[in-house]
C-alpha positions as CSV (number, residue, x, y, z in Angstrom):
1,X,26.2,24.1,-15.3
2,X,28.6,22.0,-13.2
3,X,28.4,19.0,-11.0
4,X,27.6,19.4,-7.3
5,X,28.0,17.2,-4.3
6,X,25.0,16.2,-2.3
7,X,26.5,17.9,1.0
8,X,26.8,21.2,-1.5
9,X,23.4,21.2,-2.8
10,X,20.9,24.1,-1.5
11,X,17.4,24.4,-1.4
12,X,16.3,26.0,-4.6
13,X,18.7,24.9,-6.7
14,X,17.5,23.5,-9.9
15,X,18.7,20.2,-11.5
16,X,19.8,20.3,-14.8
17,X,20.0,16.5,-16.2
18,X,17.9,14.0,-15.2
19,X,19.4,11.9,-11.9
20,X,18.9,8.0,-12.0
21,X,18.3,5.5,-9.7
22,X,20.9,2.4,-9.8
23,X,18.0,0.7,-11.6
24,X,18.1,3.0,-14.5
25,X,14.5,4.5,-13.5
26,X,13.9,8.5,-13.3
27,X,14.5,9.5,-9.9
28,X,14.4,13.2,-10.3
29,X,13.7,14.9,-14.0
30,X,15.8,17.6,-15.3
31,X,14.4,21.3,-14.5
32,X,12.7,20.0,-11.5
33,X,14.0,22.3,-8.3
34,X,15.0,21.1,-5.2
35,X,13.0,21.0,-2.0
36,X,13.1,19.6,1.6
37,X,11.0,16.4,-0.5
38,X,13.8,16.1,-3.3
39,X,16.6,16.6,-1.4
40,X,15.7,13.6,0.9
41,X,15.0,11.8,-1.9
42,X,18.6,12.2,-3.1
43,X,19.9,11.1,0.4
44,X,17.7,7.9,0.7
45,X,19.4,6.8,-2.7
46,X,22.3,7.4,-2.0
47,X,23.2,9.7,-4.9
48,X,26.5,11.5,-4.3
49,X,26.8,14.4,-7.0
50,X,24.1,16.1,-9.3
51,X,24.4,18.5,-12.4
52,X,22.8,21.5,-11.2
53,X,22.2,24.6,-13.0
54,X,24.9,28.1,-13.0
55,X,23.0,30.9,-12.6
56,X,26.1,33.1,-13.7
57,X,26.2,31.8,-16.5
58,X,23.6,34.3,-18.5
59,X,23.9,32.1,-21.8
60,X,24.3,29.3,-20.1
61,X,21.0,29.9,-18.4
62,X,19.3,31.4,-21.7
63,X,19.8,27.9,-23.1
64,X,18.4,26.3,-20.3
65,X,15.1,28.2,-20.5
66,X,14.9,27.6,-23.9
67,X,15.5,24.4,-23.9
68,X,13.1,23.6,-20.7
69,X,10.6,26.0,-22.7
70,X,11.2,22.8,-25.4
71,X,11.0,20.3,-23.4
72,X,8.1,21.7,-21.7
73,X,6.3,21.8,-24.8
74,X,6.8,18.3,-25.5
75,X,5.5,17.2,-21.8
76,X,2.6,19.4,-22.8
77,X,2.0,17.9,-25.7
78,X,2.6,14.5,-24.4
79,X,0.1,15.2,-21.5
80,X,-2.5,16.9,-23.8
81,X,-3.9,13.9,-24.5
82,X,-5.2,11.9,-21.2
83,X,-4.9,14.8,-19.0
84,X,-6.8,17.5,-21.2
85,X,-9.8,14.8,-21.8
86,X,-9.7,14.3,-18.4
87,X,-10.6,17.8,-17.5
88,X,-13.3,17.9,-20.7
89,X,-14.7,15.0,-19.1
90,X,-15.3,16.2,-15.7
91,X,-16.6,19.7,-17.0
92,X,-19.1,18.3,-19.5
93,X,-20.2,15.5,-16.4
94,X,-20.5,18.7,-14.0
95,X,-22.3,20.5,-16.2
96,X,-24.5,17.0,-16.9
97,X,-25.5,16.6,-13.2
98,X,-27.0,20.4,-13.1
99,X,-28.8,19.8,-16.0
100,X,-30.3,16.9,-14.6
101,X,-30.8,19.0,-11.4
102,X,-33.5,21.1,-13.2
103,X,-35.3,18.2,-15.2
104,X,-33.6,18.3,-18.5
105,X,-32.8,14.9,-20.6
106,X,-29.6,13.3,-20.5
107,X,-27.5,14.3,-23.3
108,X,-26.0,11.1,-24.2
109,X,-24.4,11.8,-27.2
110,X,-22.3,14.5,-26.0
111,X,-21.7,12.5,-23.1
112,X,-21.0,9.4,-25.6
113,X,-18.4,11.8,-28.1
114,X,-16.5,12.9,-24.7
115,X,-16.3,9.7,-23.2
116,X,-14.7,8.0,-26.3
117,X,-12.3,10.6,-26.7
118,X,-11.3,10.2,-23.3
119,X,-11.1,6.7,-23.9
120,X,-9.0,7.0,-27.1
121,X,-5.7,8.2,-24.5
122,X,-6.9,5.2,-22.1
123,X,-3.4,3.4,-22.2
124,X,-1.7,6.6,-20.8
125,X,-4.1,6.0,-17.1
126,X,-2.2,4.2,-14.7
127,X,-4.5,4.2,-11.7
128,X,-1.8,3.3,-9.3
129,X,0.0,6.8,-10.0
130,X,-3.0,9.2,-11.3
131,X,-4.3,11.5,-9.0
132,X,-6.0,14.6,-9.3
133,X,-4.8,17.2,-6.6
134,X,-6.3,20.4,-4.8
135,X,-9.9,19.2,-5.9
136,X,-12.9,21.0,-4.4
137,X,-14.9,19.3,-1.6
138,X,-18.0,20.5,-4.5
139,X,-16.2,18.6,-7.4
140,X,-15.4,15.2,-5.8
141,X,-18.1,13.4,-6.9
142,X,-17.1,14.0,-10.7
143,X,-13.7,13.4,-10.7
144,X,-14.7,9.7,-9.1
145,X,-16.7,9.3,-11.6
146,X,-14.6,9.9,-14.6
147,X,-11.6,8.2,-13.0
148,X,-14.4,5.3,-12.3
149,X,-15.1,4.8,-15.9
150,X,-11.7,4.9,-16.9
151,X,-11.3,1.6,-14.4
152,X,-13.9,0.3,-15.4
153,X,-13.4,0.1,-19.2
154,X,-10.1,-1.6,-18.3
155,X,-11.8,-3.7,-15.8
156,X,-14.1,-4.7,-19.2
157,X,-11.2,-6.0,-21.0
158,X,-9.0,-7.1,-18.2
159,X,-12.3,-9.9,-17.7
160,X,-12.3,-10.6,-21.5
161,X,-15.9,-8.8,-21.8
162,X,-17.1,-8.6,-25.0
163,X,-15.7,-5.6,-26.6
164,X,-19.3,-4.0,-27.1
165,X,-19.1,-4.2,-23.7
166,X,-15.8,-2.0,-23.2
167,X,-17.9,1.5,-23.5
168,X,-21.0,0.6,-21.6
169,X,-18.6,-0.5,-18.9
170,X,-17.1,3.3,-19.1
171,X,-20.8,4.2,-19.2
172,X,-21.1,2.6,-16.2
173,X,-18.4,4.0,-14.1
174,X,-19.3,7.4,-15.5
175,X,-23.2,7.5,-14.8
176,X,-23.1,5.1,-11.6
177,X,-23.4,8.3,-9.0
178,X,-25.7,10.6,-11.1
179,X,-29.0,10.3,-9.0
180,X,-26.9,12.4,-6.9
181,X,-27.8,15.1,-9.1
182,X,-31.3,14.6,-7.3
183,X,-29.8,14.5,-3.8
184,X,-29.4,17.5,-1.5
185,X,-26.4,19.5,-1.9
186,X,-25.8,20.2,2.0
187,X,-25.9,16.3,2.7
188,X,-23.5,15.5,-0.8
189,X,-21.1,18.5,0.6
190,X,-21.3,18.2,4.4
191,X,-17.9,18.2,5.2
192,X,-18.8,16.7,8.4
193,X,-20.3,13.0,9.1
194,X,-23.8,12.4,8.0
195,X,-26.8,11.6,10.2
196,X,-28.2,8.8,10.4
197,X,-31.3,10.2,8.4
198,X,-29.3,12.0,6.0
199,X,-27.4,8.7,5.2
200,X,-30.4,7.3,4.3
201,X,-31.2,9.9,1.7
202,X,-27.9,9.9,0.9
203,X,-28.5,6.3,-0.6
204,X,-31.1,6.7,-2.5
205,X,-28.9,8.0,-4.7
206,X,-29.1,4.7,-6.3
207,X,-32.3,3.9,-6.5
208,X,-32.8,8.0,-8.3
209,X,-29.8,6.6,-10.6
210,X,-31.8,4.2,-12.4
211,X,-34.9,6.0,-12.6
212,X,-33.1,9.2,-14.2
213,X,-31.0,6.6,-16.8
214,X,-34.1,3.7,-16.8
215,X,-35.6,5.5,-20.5
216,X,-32.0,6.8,-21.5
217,X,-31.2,5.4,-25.2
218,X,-27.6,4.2,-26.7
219,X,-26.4,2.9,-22.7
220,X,-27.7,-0.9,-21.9
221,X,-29.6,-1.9,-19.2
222,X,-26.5,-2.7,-17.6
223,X,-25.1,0.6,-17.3
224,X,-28.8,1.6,-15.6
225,X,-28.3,-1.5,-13.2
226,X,-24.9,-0.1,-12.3
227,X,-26.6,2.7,-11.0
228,X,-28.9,0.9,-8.8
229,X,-27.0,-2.1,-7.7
230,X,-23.6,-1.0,-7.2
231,X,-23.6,-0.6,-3.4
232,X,-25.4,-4.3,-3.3
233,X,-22.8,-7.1,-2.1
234,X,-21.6,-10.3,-2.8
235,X,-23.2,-11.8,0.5
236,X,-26.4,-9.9,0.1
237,X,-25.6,-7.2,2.8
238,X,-25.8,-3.9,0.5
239,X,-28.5,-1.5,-0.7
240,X,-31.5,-0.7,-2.1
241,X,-32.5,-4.5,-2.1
242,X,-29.8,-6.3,-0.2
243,X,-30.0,-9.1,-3.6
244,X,-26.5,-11.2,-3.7
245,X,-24.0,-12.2,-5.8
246,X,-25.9,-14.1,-8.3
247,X,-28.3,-11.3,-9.4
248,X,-25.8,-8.4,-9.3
249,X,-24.7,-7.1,-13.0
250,X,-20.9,-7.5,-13.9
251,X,-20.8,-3.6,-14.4
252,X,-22.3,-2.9,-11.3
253,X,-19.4,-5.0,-9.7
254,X,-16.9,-3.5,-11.5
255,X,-18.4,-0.1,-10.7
256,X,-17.8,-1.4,-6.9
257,X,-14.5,-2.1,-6.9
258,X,-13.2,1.2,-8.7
259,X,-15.5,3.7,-7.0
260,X,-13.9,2.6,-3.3
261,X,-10.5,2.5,-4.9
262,X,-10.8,6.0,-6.6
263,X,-12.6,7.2,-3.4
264,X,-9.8,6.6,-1.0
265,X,-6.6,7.1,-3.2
266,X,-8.4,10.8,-3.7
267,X,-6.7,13.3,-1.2
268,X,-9.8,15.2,0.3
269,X,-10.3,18.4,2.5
270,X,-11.1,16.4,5.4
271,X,-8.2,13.9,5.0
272,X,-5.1,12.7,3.1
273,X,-5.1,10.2,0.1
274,X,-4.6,6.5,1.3
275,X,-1.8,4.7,-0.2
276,X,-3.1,2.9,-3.2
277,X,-1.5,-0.3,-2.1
278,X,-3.2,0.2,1.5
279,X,-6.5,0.5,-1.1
280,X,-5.8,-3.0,-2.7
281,X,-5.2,-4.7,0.4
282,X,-8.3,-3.2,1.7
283,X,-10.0,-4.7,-1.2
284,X,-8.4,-8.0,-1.2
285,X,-10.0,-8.5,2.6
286,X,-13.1,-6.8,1.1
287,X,-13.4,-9.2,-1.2
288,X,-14.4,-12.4,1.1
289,X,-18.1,-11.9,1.2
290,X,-18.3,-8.2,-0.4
291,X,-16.9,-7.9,-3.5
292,X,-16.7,-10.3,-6.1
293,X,-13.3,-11.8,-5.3
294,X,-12.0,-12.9,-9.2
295,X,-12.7,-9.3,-10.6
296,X,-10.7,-8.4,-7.0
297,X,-7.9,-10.3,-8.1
298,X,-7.9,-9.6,-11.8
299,X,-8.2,-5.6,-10.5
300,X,-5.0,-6.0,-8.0
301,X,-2.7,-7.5,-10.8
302,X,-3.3,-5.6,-13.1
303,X,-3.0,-2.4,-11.7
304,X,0.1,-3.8,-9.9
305,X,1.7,-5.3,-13.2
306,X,4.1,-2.9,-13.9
307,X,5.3,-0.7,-11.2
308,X,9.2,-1.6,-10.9
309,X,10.5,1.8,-10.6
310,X,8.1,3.7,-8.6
311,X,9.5,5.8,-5.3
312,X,7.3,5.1,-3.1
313,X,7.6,5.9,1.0
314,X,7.5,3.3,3.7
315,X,5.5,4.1,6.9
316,X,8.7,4.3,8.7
317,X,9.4,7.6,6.4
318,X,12.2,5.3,4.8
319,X,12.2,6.4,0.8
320,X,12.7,3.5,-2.1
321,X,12.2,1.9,-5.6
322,X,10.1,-0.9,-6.4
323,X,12.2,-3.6,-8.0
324,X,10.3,-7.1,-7.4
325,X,6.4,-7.7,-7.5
326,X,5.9,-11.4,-6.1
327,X,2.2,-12.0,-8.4
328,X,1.1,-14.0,-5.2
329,X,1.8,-11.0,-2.7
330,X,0.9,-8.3,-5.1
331,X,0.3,-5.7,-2.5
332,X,3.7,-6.5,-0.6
333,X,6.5,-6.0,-3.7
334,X,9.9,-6.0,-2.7
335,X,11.5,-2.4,-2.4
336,X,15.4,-1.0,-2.2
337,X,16.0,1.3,0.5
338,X,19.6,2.8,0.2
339,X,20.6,-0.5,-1.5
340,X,19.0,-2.8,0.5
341,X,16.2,-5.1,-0.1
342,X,13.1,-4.8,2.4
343,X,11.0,-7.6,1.7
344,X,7.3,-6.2,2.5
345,X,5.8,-10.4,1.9
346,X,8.1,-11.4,4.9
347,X,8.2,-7.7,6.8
348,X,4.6,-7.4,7.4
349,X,4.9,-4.3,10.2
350,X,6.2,-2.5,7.0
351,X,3.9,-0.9,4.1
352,X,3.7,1.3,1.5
353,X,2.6,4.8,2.7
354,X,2.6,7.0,-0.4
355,X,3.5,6.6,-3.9
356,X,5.6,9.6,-4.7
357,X,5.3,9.4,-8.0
358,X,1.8,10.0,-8.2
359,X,0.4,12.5,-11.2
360,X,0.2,15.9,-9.6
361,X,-2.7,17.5,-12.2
């Protein structure tokens, strides 16, 4: 083991103690092996010299291994939690929707038990940096969904909701898309755009939502108008019944507002992930006349709250850290490239592109 100058560094090598940013944040973790991706990352900060592993060494590299095979079993442990309810969840919801497929009941406790233990590792989901990778066109829908409730029980608390409230709200985001299960599979897979008369059965989705949930015990009504309304829009211009703000269920509005973030930030066949602050903004304009624009704002600051430290990429390919969030510009935080400041409030032809620090399950 032995320090190397950037210039010196090759592909492949692997680091062997963790490399900071001038901040003090992670920039690259010990074990991790470099790549075109990492090695530009070291070069964008600046960093002259890293501790990089000696092959030669055979004890040297003996103690490595076992020591990553330590440290490895702590990240796995330290993962088990969120990430391993994660996958329960969308497995049991999977296997929920082709149930429902051939006519049998809802089975809400199993559904309830899985949810809550899901819930129980809720203050490890930071939506801004969670996404699941390498998901099959087939499985989309489920991993919105369970990423949906997880927003939504926050989005429950973050609006002082009742705390009753808190696991219908999950309930909600969970369930919202399951008249689905009713919908053609061709139309729900087509990897191409819809006609015009498969978008319409397409959104009777909703409508099949509520009547599969409408005699479903142990969720509210709530959670079965969550189903049904949460296309509708704040200035009456959604579906099934076009109804505005005022007759619109909180869930069903919370429901809104995580189901088009999740759906975007969620790399696809078809296309890439959008940047989750291109998602907020998109929000932010969405929210003057179609979404309900104080659960928008409560949604943006929170998920935005404590992100000083994150690499992110700029659409110019330049590579930085997040140091300053201004809580009026939210979406526009201040980020050091190389040492300098770019101010994204004041440099508006500049934006996040990718959060490079995004969960790869």
């Amino acid at each position: 083991m032995g320090t190397v100058a950037i210039s010196q560094v090759k592909l492949g090598d692997k680091i062997a103690q963790d490399v900071l940013t001038p901040l003090g944040s992670v920039l690259l973790h010990k074990g991790k092996v470099v790549t075109p991706r990492e090695y530009d990352i070291l070069h964008a900060f600046l960093v002259p010299a890293v501790y990089i592993d000696s092959p030669g060494d055979k004890k040297e590299a003996e103690e490595a291994a076992q020591e990553k095979h330590v440290e490895s079993g702590k990240e796995s442990s330290s993962k088990s939690g969120l990430l391993e309810q994660y996958d329960l969840t969308v497995v049991l919801l999977k296997k929920v929707f082709n149930q429902m497929m051939s006519g049998m009941a809802l089975p809400i406790l199993d559904l309830r038990n899985q949810l809550e233990a899901l819930l129980a590792h809720s203050h490890d989901y930071k939506m801004m940096t969670f996404s699941p990778q390498n998901v099959p066109n087939e499985d989309y829908l489920f991993h919105k969904s369970v990423m949906s409730a997880l927003s939504c029980y926050m989005l429950a608390q973050w609006n002082n909701l009742p705390k009753k409230d808190w696991m219908q709200s999950a309930f909600a985001g969970l369930l919202h898309d399951i008249g689905n299960a009713k919908v053609d599979r061709n139309i729900l897979n087509k990897p191409t755009k819809l006609t015009a008369e498969e978008v319409e059965d397409m959104k009777r989705h909703t409508v099949l939502g509520y009547q599969l949930l409408k005699n479903a015990t142990a969720i509210n009504e709530g959670v079965k108008l969550a189903a049904l309304q949460h296309h509708e829009r704040y200035d009456g211009s959604g579906y099934p019944l076009g109804i505005g703000s005022e007759k619109i269920h909180p869930y069903a509005k919370f429901v809104a507002i995580s189901d088009i973030f999740n759906a975007m930030t969620m790399k696809r066949a078809y296309r890439k992930a959008t940047s989750p602050y291109l998602v907020l903004e998109q929000l932010l304009q969405d929210s003057f006349g179609k979404l309900d624009p104080a659960y928008v704002r409560i949604f943006i600051d929170k998920a935005t709250q404590f992100n000083n430290g994150t690499v992110v990429r700029l659409n110019d390919d330049r590579i930085g850290e997040i140091v300053f969030s201004d809580r009026n510009h939210p979406t526009r935080p201040w980020v050091s490239v190389a040492g300098t400041i770019v101010n994204l409030i004041t440099e508006r032809q500049l934006y996040i592109e990718e959060v490079m620090t995004r969960n790869n399950k």
